[in-house]
C-alpha positions as CSV (number, residue, x, y, z in Angstrom):
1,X,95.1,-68.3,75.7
2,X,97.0,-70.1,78.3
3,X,96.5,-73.1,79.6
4,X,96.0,-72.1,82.9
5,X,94.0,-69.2,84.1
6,X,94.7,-66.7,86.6
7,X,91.7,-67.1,89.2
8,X,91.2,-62.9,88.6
9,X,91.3,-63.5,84.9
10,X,89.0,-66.1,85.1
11,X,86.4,-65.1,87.1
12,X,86.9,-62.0,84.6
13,X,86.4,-63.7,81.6
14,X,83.2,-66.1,83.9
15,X,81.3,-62.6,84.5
16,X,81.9,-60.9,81.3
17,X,80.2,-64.2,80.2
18,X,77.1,-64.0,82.2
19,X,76.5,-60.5,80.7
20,X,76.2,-61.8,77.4
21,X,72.7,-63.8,78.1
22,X,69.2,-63.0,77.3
23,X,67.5,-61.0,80.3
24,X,64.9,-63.2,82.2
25,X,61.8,-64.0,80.8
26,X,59.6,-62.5,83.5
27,X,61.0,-59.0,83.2
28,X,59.2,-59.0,79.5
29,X,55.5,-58.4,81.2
30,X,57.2,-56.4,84.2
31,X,58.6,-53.9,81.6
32,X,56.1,-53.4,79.0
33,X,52.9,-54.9,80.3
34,X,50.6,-58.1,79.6
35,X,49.7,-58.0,76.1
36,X,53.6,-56.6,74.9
37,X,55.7,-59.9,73.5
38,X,59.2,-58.9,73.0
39,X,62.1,-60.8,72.9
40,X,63.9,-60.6,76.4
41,X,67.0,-60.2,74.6
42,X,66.0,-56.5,73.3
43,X,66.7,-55.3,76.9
44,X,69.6,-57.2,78.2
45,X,72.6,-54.4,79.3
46,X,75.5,-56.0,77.6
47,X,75.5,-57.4,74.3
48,X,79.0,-58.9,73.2
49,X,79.9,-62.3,71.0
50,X,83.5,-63.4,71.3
51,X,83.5,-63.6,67.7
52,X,82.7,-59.9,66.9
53,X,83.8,-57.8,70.2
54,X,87.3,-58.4,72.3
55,X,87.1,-58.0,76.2
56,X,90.3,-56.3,78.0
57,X,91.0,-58.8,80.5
């Protein structure tokens, strides 16, 4: 990659990284209940490693 970043690119590339973390804790209970421990990751939207999938921007 470039050096320098377009500012579209970038912020881009900044959301496509937020979408890759672990949903919040607190939505484990909301979404299955008290006694239900699951890992918050199991119900995160997007799932994506910059080693295994490419974005397009």
């Amino acid at each position: 990659m470039t050096r320098y970043k377009h500012p579209s690119k970038k912020q881009r590339l900044a959301k496509k990284n937020r979408q890759t973390k672990w949903a919040p804790f607190w939505t484990v209970p909301k979404k299955y209940g008290q006694g239900r421990r699951v890992h918050p990751g199991r119900h995160t939207k997007v799932k994506r490693s910059w080693r295994r999938t490419r974005t397009k921007s």
